[in-house]
VOLO-838401 format. One record per residue (C-alpha): residue in one letter; z negated, y negated, x negated. Coordinates in nm, 2 decimals, m for minus. Last residue first. Example, Ala and Ser with C-alpha at 12.3 -4.5 7.8 and 13.67 -1.06 7.14 Angstrom:
BEGIN
{resn: S; c3: m0.71; c2: 0.11; c1: m1.37};
{resn: A; c3: m0.78; c2: 0.45; c1: m1.23};
END
This chain:
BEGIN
{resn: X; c3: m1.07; c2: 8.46; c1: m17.03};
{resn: X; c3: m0.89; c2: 8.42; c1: m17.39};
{resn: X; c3: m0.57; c2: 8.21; c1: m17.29};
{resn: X; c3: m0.79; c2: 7.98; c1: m17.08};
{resn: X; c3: m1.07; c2: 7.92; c1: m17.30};
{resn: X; c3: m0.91; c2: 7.90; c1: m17.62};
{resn: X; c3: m0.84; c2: 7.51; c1: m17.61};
{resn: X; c3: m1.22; c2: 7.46; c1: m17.56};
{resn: X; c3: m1.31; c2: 7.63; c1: m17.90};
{resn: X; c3: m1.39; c2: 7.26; c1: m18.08};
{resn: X; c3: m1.49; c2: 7.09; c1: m17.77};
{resn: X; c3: m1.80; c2: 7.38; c1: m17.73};
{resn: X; c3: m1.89; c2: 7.43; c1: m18.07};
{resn: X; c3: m1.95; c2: 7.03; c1: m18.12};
{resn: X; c3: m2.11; c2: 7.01; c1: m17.77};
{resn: X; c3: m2.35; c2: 7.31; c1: m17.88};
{resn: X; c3: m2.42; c2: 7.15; c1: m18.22};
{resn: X; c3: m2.53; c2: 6.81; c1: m18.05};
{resn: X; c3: m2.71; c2: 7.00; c1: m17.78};
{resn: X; c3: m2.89; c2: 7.26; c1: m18.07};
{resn: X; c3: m2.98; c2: 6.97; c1: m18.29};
{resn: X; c3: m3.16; c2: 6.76; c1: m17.99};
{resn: X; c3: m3.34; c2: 7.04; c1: m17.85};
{resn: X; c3: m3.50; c2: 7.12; c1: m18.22};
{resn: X; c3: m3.60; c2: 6.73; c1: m18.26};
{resn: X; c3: m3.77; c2: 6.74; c1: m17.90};
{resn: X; c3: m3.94; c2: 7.16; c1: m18.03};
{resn: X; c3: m4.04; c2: 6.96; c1: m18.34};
{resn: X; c3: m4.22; c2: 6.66; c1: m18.14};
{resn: X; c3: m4.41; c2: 6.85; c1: m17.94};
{resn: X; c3: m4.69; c2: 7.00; c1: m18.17};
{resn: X; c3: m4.78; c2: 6.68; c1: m18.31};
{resn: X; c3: m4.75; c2: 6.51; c1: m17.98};
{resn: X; c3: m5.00; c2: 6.71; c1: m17.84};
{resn: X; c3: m5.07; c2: 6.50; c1: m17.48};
{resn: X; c3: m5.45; c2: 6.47; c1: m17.42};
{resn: X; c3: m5.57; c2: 6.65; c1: m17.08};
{resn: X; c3: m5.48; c2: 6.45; c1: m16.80};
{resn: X; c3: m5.40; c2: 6.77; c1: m16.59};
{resn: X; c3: m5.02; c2: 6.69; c1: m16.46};
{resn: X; c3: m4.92; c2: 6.53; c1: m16.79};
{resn: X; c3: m5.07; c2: 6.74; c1: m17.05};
{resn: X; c3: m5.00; c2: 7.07; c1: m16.87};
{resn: X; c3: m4.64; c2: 6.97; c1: m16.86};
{resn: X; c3: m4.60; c2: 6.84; c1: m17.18};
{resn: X; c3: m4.73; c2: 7.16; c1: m17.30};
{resn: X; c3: m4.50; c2: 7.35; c1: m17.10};
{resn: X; c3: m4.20; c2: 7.16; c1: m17.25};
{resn: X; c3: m4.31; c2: 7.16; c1: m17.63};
{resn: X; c3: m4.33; c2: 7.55; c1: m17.57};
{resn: X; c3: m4.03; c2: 7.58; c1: m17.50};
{resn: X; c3: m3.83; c2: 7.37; c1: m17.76};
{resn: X; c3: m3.95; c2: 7.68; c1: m18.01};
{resn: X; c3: m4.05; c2: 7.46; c1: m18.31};
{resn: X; c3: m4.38; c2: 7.45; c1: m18.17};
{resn: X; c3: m4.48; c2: 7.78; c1: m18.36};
{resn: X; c3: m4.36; c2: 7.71; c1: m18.70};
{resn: X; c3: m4.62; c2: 7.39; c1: m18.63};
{resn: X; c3: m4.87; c2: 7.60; c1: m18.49};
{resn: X; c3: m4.86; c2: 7.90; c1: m18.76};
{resn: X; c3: m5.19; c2: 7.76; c1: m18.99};
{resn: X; c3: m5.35; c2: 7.68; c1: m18.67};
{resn: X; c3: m5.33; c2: 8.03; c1: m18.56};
{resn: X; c3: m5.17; c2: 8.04; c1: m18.20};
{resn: X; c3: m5.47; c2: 8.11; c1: m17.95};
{resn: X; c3: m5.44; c2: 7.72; c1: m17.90};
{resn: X; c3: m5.12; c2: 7.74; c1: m17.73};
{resn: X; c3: m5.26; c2: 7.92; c1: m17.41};
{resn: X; c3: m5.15; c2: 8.26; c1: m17.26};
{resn: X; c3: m4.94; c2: 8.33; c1: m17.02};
{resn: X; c3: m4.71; c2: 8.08; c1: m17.03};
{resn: X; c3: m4.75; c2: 7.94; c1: m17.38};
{resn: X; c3: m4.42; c2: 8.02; c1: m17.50};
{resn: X; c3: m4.30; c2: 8.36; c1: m17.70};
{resn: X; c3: m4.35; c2: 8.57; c1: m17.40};
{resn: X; c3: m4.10; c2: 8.39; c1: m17.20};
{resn: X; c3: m3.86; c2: 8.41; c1: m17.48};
{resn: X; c3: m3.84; c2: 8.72; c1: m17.57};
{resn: X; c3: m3.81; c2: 8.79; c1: m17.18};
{resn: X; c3: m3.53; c2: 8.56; c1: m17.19};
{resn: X; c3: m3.35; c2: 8.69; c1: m17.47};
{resn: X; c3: m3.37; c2: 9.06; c1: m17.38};
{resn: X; c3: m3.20; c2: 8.94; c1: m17.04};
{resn: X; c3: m2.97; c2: 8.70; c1: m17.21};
{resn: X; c3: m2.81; c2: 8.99; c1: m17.43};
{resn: X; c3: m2.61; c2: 9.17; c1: m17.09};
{resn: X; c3: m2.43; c2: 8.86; c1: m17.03};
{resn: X; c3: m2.40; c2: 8.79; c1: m17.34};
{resn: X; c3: m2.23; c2: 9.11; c1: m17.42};
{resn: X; c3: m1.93; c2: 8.99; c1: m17.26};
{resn: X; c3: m1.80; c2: 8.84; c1: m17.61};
{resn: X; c3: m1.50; c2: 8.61; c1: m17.59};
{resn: X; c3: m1.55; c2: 8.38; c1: m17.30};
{resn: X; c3: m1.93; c2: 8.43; c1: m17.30};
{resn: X; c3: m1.97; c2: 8.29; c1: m17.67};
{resn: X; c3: m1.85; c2: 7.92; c1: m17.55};
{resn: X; c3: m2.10; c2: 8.00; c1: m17.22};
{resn: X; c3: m2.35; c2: 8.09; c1: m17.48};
{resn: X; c3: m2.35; c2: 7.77; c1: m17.70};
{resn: X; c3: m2.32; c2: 7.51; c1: m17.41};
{resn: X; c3: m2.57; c2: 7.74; c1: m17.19};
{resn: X; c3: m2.85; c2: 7.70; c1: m17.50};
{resn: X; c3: m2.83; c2: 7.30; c1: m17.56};
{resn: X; c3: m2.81; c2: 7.25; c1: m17.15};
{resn: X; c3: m3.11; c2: 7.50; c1: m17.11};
{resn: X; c3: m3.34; c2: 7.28; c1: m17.33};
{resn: X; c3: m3.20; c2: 6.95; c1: m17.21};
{resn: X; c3: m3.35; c2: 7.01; c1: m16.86};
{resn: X; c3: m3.72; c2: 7.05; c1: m16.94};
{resn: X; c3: m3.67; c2: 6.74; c1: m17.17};
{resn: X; c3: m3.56; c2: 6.56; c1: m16.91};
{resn: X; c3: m3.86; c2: 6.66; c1: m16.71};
{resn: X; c3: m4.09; c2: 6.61; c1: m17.00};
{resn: X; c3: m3.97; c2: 6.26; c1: m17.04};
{resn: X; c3: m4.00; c2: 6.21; c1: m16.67};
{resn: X; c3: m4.37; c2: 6.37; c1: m16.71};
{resn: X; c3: m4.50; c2: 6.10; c1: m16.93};
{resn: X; c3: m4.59; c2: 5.84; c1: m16.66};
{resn: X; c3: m4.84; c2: 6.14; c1: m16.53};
{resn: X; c3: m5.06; c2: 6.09; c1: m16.84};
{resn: X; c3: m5.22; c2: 5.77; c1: m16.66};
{resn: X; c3: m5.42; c2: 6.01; c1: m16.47};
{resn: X; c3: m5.35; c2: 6.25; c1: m16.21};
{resn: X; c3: m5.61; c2: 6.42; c1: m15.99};
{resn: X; c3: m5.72; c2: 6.77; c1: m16.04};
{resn: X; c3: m5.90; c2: 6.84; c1: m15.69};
{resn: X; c3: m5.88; c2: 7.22; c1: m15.72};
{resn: X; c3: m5.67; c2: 7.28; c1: m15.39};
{resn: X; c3: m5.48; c2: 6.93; c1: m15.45};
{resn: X; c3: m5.32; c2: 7.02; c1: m15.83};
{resn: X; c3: m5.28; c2: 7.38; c1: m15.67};
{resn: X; c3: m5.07; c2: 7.26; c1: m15.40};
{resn: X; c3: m4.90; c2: 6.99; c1: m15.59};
{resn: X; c3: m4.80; c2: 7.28; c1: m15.84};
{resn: X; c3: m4.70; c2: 7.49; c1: m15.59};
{resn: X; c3: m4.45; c2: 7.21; c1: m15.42};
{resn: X; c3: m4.26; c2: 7.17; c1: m15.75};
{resn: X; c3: m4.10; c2: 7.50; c1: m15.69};
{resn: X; c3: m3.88; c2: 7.24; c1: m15.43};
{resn: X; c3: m3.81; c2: 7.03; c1: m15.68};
{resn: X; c3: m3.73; c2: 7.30; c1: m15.91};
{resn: X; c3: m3.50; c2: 7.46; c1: m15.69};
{resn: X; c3: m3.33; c2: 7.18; c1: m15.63};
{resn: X; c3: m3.30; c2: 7.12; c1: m16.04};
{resn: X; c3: m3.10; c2: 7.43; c1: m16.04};
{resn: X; c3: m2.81; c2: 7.29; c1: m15.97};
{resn: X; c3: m2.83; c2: 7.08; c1: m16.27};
{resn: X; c3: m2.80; c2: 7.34; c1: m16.53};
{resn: X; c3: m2.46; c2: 7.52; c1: m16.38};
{resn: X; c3: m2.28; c2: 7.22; c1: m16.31};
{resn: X; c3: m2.38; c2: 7.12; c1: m16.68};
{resn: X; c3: m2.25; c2: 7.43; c1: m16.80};
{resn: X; c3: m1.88; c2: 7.41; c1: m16.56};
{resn: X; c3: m1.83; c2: 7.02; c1: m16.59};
{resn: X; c3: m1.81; c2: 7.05; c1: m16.96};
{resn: X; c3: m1.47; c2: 7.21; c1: m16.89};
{resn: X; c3: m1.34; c2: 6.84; c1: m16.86};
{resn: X; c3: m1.04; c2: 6.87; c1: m16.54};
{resn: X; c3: m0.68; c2: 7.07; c1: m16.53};
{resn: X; c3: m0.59; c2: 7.26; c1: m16.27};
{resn: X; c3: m0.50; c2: 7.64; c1: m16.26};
{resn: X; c3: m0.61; c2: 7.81; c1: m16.59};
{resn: X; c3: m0.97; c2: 7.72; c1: m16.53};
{resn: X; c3: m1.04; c2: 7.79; c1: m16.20};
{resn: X; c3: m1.02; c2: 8.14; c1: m16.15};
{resn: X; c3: m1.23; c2: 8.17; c1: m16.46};
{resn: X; c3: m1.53; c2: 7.99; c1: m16.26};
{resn: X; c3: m1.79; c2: 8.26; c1: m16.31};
{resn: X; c3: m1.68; c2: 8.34; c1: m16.66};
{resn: X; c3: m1.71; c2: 7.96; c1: m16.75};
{resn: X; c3: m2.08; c2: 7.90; c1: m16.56};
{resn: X; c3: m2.19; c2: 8.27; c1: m16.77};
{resn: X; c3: m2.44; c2: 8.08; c1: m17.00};
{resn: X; c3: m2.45; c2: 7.77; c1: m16.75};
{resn: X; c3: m2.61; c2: 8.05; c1: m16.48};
{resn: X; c3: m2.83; c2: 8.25; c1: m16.73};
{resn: X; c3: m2.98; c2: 7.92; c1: m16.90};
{resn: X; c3: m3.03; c2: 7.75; c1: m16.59};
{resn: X; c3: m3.26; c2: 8.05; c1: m16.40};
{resn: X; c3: m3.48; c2: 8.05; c1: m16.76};
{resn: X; c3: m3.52; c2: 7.69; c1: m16.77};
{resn: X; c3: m3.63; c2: 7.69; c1: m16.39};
{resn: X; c3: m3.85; c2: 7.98; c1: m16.40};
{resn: X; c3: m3.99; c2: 7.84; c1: m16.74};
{resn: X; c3: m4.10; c2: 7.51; c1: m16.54};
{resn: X; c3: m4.30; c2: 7.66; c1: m16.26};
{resn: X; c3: m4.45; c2: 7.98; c1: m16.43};
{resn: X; c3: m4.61; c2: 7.75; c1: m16.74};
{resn: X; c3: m4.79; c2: 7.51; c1: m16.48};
{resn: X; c3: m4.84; c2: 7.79; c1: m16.22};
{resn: X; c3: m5.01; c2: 7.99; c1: m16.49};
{resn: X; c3: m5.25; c2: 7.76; c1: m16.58};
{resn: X; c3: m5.34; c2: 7.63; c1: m16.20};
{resn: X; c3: m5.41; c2: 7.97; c1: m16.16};
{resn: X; c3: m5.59; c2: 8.02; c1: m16.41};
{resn: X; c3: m5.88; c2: 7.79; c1: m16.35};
{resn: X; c3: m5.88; c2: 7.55; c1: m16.69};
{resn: X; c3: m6.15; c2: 7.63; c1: m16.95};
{resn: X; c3: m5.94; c2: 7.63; c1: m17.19};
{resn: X; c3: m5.73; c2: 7.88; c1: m17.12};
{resn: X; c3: m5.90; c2: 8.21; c1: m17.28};
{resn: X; c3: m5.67; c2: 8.55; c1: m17.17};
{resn: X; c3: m5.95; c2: 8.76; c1: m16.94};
{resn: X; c3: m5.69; c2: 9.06; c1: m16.95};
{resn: X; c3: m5.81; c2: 9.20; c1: m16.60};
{resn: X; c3: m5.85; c2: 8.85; c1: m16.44};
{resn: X; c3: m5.62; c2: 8.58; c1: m16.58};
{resn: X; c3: m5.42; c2: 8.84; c1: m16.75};
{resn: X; c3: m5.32; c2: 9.09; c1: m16.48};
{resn: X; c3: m5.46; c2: 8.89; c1: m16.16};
{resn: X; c3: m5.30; c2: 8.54; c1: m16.24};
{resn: X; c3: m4.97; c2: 8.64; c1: m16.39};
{resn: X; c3: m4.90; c2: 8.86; c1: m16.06};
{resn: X; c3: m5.00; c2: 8.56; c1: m15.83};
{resn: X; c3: m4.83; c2: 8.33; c1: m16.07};
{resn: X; c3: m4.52; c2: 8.58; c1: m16.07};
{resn: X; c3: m4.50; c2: 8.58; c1: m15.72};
{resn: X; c3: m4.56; c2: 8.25; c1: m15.67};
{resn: X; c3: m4.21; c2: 8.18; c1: m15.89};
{resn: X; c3: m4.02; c2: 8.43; c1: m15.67};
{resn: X; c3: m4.13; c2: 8.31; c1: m15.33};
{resn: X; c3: m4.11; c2: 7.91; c1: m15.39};
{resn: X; c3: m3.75; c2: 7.87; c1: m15.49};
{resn: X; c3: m3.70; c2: 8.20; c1: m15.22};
{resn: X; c3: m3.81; c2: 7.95; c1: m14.95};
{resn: X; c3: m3.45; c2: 7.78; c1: m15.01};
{resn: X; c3: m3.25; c2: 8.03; c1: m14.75};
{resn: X; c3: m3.57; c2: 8.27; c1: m14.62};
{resn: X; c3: m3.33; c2: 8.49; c1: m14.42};
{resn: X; c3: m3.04; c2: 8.48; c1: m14.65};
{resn: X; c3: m2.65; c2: 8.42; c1: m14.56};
{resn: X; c3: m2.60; c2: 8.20; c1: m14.81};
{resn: X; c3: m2.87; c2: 8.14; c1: m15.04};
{resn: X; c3: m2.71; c2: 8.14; c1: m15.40};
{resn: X; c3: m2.37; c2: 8.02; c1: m15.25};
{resn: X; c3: m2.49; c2: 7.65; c1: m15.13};
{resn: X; c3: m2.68; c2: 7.57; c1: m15.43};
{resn: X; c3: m2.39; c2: 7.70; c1: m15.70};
{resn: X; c3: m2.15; c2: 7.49; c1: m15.39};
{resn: X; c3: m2.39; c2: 7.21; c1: m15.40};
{resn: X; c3: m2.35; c2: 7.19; c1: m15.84};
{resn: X; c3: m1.99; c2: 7.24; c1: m15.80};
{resn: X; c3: m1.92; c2: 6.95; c1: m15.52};
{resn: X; c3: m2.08; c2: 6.71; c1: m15.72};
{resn: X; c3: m1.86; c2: 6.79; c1: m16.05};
{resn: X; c3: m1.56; c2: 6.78; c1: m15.89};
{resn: X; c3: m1.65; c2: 6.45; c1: m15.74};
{resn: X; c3: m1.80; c2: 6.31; c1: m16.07};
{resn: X; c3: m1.43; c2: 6.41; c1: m16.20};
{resn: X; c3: m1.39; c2: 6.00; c1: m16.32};
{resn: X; c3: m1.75; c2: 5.99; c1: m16.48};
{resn: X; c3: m1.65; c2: 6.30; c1: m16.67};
{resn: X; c3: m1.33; c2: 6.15; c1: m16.81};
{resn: X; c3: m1.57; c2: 5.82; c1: m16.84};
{resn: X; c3: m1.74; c2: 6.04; c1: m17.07};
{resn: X; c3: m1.51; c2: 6.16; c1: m17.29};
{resn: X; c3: m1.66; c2: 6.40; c1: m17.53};
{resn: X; c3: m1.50; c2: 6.43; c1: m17.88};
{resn: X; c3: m1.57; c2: 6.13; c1: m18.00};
{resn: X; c3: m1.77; c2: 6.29; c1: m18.30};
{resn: X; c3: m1.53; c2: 6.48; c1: m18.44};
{resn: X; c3: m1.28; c2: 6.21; c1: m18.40};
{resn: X; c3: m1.01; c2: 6.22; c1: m18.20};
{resn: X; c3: m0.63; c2: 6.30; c1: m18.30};
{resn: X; c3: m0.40; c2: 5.99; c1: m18.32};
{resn: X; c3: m0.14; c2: 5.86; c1: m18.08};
{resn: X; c3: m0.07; c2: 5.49; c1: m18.20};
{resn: X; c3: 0.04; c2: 5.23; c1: m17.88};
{resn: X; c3: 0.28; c2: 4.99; c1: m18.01};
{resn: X; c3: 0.26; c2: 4.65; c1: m17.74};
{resn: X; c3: 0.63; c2: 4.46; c1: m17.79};
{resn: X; c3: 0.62; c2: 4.14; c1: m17.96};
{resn: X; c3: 0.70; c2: 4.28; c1: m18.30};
{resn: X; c3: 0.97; c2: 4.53; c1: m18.15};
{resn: X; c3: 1.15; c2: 4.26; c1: m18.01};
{resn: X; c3: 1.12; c2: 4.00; c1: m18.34};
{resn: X; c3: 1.30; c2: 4.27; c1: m18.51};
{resn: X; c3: 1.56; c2: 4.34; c1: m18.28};
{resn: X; c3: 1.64; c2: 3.97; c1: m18.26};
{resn: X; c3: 1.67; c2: 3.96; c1: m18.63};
{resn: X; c3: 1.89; c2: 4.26; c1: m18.67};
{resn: X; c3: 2.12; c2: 4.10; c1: m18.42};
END
């Protein structure tokens, strides 16, 4: 009997329960598997911001032309800021275009887990779904912002040139910068409501310390390389490169890339290790 019983349990399958590793912590076929949920979050964050507005998605190009056409008469004319030799509107509008969308993502994924607390203690699914929802809705807006910089590119005749295969490495760049920030702040969010109120000093600190306004080059040499390790400015730079043919600084783009990279993979680790406390905190 002891035999059979043996033999049994040795031809039956033993499944081992274990804890994950730190570094397994994200399941992405989990992800893969809510794709619906996730879909239907990102149109909802597009459907809800223009609901019941008169100019529906002409606001993604009002707001950021207003600030080019704002940008463009107080430094580009009054201040006389030095771009190169590049008209200033088609400086600004290549700074204004990608920090309005890197800006918009990091307030929404920052407070993407406040927003959807009625969610989050009645169904299970992967709480990543609620930064990233937040990050990638705002790519339509982009797109469509993206039609002032064509604009401008055709107005002053600046044709591409073989720096234009670069941009969807800039693009993804673009997006990965808000992703790394909105992991860390929407963890924050849950227990400290002052990040809602610190992201508006943080993003005008941050809007004036990238090139938007002004061009990289009036950065001291000898401060450039402390200087590009805000992932910011690595972004607009890529931009202007890409889109004007002028040659790509690498040297200077590199640091913000590795920057972006350390503050997603710490994010993610932050994020999985407090996500048990999110529904008995918020």
């Amino acid at each position: 009997m002891g035999k059979s019983q043996s033999s049994m349990l040795s031809e039956s399958s033993v499944t081992i329960i274990k804890p994950r590793s730190e570094w397994h912590n994200v399941d992405f076929q989990e992800l893969r598997e809510y794709r619906d949920l996730f879909f239907f979050l990102v149109w909802r964050d597009v459907k809800v911001l223009y609901a019941q507005t008169i100019l529906g998605f002409a606001w993604a190009i009002v707001n950021p032309l207003s600030q080019i056409i704002i940008f463009t008469i107080i430094f580009g004319n009054i201040a006389k800021l030095s771009t190169e030799g590049i008209p200033y509107v088609v400086f600004s509008s290549l700074g204004v275009i990608p920090w309005t969308y890197m800006s918009q993502s990091m307030s929404a994924s920052s407070q993407s887990l406040v927003a959807g607390k009625n969610m989050l203690g009645k169904i299970y699914f992967p709480r990543l779904i609620f930064p990233l929802s937040g990050v990638l809705s705002k790519v339509v807006d982009f797109v469509i912002s993206f039609i002032i910089i064509l604009a401008v590119l055709v107005y002053y005749q600046i044709t591409p040139t073989w720096n234009i295969l670069f941009l969807p490495i800039f693009v993804l760049y673009m997006i990965s910068v808000p992703l790394g920030v909105g992991l860390w702040l929407s963890s924050l969010a849950i227990r400290f409501r002052d990040i809602r109120f610190g992201m508006q000093l943080m993003i005008q600190m941050l809007m004036y310390s990238a090139p938007i306004v002004y061009s990289a080059s009036a950065v001291p040499e000898v401060y450039r390389i402390i200087y590009s390790l805000n992932p910011i400015v690595g972004v607009i730079e890529g931009f202007r490169a890409c889109l004007l043919g002028t040659p790509i600084p690498w040297m200077y783009i590199w640091p913000g890339m590795l920057v972006s990279i350390i503050i997603i993979v710490g994010g993610l680790r932050y994020f999985k290790s407090n996500e048990y406390l999110f529904v008995d905190v918020i």
